[in-house]
DOVO-261289 format. One line per 3 residues: number of its first residue (from 1); for each residue x, y, z of N, C-alpha, C. Coordinates in nm, 4 decimals, always signed. Layout:
N
NUM	X:Y:Z:X:Y:Z:X:Y:Z | ...
//
This chain:
180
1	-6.2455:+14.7012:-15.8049:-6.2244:+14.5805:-15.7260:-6.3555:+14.5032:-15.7169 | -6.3316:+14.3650:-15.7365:-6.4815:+14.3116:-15.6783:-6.4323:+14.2149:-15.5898 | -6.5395:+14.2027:-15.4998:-6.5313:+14.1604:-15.3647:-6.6161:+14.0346:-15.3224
4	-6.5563:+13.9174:-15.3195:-6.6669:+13.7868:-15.1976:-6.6490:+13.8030:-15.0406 | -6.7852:+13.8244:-15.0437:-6.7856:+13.8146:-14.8649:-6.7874:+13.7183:-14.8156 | -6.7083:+13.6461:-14.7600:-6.7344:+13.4799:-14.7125:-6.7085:+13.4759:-14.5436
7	-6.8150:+13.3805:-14.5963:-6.8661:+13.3077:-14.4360:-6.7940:+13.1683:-14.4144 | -6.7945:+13.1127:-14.3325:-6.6900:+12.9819:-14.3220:-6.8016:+12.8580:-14.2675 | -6.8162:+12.8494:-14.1651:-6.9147:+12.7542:-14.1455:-7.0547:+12.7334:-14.1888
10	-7.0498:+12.6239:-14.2939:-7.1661:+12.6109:-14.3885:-7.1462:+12.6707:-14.5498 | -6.9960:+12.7065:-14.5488:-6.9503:+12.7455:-14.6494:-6.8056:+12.6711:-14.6841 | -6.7176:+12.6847:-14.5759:-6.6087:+12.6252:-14.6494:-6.5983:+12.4710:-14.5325
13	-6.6683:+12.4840:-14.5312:-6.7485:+12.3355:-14.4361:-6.8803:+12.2772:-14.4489 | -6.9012:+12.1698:-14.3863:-7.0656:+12.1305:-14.3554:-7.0467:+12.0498:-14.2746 | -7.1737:+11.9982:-14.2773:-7.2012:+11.9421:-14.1287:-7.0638:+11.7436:-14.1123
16	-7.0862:+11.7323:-14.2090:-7.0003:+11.6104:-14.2383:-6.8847:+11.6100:-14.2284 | -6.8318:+11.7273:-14.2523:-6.6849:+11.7369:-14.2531:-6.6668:+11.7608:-14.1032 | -6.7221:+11.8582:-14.0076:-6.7505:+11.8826:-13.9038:-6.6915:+11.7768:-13.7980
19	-6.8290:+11.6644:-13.8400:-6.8026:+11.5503:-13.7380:-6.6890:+11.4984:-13.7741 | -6.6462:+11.4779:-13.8935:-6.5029:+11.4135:-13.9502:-6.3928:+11.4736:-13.8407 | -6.4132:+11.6352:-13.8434:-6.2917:+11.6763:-13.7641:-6.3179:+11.6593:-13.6121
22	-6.4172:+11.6707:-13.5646:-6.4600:+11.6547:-13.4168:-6.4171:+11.4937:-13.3727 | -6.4056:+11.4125:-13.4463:-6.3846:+11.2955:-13.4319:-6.2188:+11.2825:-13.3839 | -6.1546:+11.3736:-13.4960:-5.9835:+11.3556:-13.5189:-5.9505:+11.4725:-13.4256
25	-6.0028:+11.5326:-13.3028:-5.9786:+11.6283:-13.2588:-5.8130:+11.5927:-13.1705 | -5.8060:+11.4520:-13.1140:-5.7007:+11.3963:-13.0327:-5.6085:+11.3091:-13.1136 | -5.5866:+11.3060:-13.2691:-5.5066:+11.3047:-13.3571:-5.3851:+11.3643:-13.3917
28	-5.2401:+11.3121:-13.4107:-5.1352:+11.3822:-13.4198:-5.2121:+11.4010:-13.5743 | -5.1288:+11.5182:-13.5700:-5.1069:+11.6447:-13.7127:-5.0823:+11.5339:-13.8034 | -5.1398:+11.5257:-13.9222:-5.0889:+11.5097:-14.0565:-4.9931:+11.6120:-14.1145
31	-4.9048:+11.5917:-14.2002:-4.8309:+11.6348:-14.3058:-4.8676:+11.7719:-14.2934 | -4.9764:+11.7743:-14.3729:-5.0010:+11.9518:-14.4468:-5.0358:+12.0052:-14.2778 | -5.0731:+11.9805:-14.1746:-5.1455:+11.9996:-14.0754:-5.0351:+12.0373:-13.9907
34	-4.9002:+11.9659:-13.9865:-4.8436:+12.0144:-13.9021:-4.7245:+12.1466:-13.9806 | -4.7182:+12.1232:-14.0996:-4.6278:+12.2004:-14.1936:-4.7439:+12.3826:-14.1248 | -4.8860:+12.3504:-14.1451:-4.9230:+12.4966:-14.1430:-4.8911:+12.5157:-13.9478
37	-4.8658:+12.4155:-13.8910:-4.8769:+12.4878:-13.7164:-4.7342:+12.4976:-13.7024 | -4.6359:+12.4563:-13.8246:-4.5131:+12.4953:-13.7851:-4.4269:+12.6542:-13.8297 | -4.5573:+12.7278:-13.8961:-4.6056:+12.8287:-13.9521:-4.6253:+12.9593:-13.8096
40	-4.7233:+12.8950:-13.7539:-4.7150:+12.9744:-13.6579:-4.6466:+13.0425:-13.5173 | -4.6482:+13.1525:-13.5241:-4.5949:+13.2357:-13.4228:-4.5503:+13.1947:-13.2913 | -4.5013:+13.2009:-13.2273:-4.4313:+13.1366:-13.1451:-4.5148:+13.2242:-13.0015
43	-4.5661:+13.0739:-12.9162:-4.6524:+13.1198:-12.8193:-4.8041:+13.0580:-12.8516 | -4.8382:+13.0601:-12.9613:-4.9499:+13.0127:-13.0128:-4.9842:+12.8890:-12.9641 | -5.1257:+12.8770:-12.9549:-5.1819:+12.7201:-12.8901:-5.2225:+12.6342:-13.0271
46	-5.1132:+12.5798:-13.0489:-5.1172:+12.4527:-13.1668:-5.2466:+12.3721:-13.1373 | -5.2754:+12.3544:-12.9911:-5.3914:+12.2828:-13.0152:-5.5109:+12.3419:-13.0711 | -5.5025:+12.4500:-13.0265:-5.6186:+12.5587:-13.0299:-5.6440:+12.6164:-13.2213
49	-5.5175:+12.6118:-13.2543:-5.5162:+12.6160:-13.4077:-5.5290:+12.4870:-13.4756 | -5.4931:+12.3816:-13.4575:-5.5187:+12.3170:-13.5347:-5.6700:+12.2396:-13.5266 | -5.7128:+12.2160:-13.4701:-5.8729:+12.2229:-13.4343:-5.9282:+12.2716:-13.5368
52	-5.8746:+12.4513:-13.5527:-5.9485:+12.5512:-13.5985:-5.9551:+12.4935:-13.7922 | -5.7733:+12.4470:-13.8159:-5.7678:+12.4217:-13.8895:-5.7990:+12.3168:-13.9808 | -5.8385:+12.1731:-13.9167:-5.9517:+12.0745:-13.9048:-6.0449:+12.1036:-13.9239
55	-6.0992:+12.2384:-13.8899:-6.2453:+12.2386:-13.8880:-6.2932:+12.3198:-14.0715 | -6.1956:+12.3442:-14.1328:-6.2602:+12.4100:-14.2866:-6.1946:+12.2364:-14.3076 | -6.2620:+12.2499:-14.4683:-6.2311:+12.0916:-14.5579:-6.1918:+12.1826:-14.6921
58	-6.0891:+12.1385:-14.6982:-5.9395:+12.1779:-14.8090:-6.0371:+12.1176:-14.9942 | -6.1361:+12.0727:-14.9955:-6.2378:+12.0965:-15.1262:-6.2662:+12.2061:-15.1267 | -6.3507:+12.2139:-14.9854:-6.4098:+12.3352:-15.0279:-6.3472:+12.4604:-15.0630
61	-6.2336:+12.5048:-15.0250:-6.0812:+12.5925:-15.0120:-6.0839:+12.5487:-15.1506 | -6.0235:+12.4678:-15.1915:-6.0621:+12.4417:-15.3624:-6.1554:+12.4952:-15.4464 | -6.2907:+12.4751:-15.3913:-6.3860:+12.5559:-15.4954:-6.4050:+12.6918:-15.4925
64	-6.3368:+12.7253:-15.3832:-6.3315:+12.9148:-15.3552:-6.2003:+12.9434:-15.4617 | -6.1048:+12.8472:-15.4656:-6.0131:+12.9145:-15.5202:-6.0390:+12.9254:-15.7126 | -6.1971:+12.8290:-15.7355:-6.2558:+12.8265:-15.8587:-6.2896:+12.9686:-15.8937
67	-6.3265:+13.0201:-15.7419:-6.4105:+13.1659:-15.7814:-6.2770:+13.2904:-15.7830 | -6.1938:+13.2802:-15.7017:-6.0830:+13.4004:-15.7037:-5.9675:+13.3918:-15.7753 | -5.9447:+13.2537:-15.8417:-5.8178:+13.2093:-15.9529:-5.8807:+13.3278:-16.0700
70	-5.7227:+13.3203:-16.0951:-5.6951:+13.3838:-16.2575:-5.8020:+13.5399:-16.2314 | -5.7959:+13.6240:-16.1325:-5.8438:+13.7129:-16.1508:-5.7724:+13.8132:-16.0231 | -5.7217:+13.9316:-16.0727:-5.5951:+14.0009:-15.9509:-5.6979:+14.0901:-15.9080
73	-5.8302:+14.1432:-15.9463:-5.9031:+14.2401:-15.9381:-6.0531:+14.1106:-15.8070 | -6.0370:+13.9870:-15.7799:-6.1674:+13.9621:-15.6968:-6.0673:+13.9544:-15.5391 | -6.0983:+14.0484:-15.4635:-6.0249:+13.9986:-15.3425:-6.1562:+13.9250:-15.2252
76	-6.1223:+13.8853:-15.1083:-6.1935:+13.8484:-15.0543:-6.2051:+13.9271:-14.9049 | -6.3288:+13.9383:-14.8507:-6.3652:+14.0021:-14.7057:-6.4464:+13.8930:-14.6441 | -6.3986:+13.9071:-14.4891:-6.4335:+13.8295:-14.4482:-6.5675:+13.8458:-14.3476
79	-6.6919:+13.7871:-14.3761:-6.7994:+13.8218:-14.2762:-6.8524:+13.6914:-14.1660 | -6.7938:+13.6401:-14.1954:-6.8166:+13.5331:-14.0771:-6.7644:+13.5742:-13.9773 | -6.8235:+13.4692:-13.8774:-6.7692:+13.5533:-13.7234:-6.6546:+13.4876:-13.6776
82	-6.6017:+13.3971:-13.7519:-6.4802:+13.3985:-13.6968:-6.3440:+13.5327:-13.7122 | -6.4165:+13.6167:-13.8074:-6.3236:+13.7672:-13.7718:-6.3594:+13.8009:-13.6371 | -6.4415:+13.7867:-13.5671:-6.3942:+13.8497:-13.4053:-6.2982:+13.7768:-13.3281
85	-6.2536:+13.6772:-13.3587:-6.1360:+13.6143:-13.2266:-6.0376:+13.5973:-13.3299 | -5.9990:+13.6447:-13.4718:-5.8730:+13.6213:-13.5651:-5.8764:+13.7042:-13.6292 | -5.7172:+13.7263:-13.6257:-5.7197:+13.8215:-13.6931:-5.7210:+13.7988:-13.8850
88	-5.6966:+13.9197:-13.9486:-5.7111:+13.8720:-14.0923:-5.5199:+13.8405:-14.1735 | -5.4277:+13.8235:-14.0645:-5.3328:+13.7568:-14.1135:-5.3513:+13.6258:-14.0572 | -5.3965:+13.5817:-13.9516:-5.4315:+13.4575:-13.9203:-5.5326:+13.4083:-14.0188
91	-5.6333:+13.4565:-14.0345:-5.7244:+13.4058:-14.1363:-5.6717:+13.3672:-14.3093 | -5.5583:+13.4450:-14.3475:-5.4907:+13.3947:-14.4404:-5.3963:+13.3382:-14.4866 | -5.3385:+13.2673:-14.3426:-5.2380:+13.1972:-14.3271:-5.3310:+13.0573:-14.2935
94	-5.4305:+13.0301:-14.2149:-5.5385:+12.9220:-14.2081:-5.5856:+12.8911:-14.3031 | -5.6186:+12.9658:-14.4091:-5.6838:+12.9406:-14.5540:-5.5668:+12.9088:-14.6198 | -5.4746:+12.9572:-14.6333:-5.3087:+12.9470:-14.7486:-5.2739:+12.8065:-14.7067
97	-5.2953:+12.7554:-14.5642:-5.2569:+12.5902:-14.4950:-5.3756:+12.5169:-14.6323 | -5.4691:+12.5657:-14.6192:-5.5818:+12.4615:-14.6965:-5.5491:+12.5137:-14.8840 | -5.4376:+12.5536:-14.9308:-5.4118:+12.5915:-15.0575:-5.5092:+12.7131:-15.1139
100	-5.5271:+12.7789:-15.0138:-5.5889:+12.9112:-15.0889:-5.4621:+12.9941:-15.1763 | -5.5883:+13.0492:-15.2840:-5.4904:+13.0995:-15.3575:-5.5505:+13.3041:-15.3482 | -5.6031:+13.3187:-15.3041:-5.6637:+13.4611:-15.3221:-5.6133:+13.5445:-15.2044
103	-5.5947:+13.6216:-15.1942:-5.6077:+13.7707:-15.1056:-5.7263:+13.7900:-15.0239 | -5.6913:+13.8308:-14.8900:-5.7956:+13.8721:-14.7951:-5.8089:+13.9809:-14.7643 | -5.8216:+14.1597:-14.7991:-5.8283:+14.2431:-14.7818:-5.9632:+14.3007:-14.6738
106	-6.0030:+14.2425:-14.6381:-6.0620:+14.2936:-14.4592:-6.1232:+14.2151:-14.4362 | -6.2091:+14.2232:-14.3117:-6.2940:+14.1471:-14.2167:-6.4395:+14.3027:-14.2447 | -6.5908:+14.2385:-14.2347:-6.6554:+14.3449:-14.1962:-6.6332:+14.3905:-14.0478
109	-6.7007:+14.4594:-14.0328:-6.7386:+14.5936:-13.8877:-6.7366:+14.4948:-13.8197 | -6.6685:+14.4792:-13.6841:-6.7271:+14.4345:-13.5631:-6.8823:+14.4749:-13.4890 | -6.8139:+14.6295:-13.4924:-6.8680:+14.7260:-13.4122:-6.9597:+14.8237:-13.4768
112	-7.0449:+14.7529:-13.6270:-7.1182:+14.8488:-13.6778:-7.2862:+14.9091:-13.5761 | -7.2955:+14.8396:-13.4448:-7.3492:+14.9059:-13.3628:-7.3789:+15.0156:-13.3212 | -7.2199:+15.0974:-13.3627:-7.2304:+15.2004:-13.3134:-7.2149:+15.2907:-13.3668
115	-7.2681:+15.2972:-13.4990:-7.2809:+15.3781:-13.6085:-7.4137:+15.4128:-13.5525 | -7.3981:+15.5396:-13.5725:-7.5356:+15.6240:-13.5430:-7.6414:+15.6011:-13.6396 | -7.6535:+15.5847:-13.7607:-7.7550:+15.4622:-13.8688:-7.8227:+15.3175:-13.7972
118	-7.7330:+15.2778:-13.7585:-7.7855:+15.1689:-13.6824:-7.8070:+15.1328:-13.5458 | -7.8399:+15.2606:-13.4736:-7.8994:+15.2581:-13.3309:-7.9930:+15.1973:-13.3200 | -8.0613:+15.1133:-13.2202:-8.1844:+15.0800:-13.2120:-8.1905:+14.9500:-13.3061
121	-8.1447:+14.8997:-13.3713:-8.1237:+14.7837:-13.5053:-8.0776:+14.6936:-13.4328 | -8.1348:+14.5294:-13.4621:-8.0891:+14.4127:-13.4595:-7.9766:+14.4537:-13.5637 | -7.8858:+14.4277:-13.5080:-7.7662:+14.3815:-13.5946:-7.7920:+14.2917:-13.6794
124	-7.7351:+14.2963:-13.8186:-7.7262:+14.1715:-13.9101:-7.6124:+14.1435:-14.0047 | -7.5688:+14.0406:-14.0811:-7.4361:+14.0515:-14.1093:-7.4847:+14.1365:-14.2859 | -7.5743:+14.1567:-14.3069:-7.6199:+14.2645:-14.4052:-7.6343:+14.4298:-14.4092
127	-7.5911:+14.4838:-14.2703:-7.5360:+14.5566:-14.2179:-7.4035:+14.5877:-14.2317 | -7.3306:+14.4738:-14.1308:-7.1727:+14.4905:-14.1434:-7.0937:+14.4971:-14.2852 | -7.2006:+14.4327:-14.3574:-7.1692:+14.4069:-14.5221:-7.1883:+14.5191:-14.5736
130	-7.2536:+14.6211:-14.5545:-7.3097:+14.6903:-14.6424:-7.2228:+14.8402:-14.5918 | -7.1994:+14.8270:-14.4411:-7.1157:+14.8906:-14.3897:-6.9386:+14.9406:-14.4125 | -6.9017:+14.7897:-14.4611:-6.7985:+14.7722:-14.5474:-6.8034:+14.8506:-14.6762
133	-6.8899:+14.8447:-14.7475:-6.9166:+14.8936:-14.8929:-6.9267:+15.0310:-14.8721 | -6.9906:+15.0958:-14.7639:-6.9818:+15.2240:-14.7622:-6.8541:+15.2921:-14.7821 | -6.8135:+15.1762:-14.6721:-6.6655:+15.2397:-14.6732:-6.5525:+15.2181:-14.7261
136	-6.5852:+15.1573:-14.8437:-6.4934:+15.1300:-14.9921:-6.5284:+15.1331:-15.1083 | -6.5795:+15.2100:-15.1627:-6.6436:+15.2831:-15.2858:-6.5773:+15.1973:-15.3879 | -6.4883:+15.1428:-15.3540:-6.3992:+15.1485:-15.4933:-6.4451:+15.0055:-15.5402
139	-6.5414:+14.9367:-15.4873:-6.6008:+14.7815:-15.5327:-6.6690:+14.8281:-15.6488 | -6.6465:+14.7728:-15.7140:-6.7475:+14.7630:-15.8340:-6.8481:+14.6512:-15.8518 | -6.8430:+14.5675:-15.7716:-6.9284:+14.4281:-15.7659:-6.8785:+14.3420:-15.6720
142	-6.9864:+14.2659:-15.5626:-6.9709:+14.1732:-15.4979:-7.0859:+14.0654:-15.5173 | -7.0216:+13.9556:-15.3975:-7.1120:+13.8366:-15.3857:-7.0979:+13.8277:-15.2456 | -7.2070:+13.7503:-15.1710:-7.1832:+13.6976:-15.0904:-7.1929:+13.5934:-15.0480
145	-7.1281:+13.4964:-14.9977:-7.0965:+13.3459:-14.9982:-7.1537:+13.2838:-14.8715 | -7.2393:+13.2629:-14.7876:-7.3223:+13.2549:-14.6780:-7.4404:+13.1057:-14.6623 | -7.4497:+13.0642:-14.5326:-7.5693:+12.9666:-14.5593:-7.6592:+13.0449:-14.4510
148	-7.6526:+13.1593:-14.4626:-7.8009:+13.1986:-14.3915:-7.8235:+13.3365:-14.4908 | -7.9472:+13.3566:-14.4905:-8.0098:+13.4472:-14.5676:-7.8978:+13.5899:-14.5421 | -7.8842:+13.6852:-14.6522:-7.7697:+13.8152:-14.6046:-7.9034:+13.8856:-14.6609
151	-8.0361:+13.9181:-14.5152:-8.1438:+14.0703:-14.5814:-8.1212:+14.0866:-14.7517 | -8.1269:+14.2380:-14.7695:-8.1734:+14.2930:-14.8672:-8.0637:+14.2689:-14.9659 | -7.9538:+14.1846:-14.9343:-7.8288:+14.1666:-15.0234:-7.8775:+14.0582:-15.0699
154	-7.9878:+14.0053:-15.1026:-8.0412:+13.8486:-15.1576:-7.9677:+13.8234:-15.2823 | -8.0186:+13.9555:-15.3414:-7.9505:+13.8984:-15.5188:-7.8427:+13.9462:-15.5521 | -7.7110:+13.9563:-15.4604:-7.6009:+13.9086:-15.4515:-7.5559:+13.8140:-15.4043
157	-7.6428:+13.7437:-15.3570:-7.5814:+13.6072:-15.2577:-7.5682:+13.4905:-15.3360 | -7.4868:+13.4047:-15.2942:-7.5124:+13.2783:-15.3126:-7.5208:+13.2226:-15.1932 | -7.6259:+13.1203:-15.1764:-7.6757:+13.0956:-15.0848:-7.6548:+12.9132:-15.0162
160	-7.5782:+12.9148:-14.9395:-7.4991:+12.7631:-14.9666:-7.6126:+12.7331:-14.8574 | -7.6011:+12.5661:-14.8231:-7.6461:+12.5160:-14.6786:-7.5516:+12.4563:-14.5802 | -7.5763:+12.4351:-14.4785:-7.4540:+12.3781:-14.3723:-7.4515:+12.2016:-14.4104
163	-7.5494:+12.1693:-14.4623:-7.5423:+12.0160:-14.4899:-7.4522:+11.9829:-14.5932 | -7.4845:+12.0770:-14.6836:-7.3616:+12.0667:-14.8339:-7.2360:+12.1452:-14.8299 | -7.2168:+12.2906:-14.7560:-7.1568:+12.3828:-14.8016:-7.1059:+12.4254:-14.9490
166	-7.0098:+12.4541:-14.9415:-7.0022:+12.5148:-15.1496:-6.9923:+12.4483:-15.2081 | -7.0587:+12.4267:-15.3015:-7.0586:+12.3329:-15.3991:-7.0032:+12.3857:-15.5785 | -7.0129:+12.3282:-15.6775:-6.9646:+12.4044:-15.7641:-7.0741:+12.4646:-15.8405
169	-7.1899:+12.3953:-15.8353:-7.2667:+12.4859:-15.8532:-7.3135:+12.6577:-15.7836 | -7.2700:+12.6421:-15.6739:-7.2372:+12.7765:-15.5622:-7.1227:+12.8526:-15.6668 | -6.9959:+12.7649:-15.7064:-6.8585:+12.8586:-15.7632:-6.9749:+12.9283:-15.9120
172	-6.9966:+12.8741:-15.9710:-7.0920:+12.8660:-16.0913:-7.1532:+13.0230:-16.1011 | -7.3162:+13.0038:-15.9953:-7.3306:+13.1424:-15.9761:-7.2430:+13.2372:-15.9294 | -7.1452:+13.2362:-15.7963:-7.0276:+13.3705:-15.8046:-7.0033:+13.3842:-15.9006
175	-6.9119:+13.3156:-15.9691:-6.8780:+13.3521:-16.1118:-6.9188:+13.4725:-16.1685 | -7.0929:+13.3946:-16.2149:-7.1774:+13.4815:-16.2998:-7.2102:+13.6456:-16.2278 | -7.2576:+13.6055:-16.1131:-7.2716:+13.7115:-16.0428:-7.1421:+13.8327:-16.0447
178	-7.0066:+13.7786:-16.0202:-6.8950:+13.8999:-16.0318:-6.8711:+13.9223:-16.1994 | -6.9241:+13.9171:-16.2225:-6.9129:+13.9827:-16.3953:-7.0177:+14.0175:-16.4438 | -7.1619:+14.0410:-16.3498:-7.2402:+14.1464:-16.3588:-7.1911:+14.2681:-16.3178
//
């Protein structure tokens, strides 16, 4: 299996798109916008989701799907922190609204704190990452998709910024990188 770890803000966003959605926050639903909140579970705060769902930009969902198309073996994990308040069928039903086409097979560690390895440790999401990997042998290669440095995982990363987020030069290196 090979694996992208993706981060969402500053990745499948930036700062532009941001204000775009902060702007349209008191906007009825568009089309695709209300088709994905008519998706959800009954009880759910439509406002509260669609916000959420405003807040990725459906390009960038595009250029991820550059990196996980045409391949049944790249799944995706999720290390951004929006895995602590969603779950990972919510997270792929929010991404599937923006035309994702790939598989989400986990979220890292919440709680890699409390691994006896990492007592005493600033937490980092190069941790929870690496924590994951321990505990799935069966990767044969990852990337990680992030706009802040991931520690000692450097030369797996691709390294986006929050001003641009992914770009295709970002899809470019994953690429190369999952077929090392």
């Amino acid at each position: 299996m090979k694996v992208v770890f993706l981060d969402f803000d500053g990745v499948l966003n930036n700062q532009a798109h941001l204000a775009r959605a902060k702007a349209r926050r008191d906007d009825p639903p568009d089309e695709r916008e209300q088709a994905y909140l008519d998706r959800l579970p009954e009880g759910y705060s439509k406002t509260y989701y669609l916000a959420h769902f405003r807040d990725l930009d459906t390009e960038k969902v595009d250029l991820l799907n550059l990196i996980v198309r045409n391949s049944k073996s790249i799944k995706v994990v999720i290390s951004s922190s929006w895995r602590i308040i969603w779950t990972t069928e919510e997270i792929q039903a929010l991404l599937e609204g923006h035309g994702f086409e790939g598989k989400i097979v986990g979220m890292t560690p919440k709680n890699v704190h409390t691994l006896p390895s990492w007592e005493g440790r600033k937490i980092k999401r190069g941790h929870e990452i690496q924590a994951w990997l321990d505990a799935n042998p069966s990767v044969k290669t990852f990337v990680t998709i992030d706009d802040s440095t991931v520690q000692w995982l450097r030369d797996r990363q691709v390294r986006t910024t929050f001003t641009e987020g992914l770009t295709f030069a970002h899809v470019k290196r994953a690429r190369r990188l999952l077929t090392q």
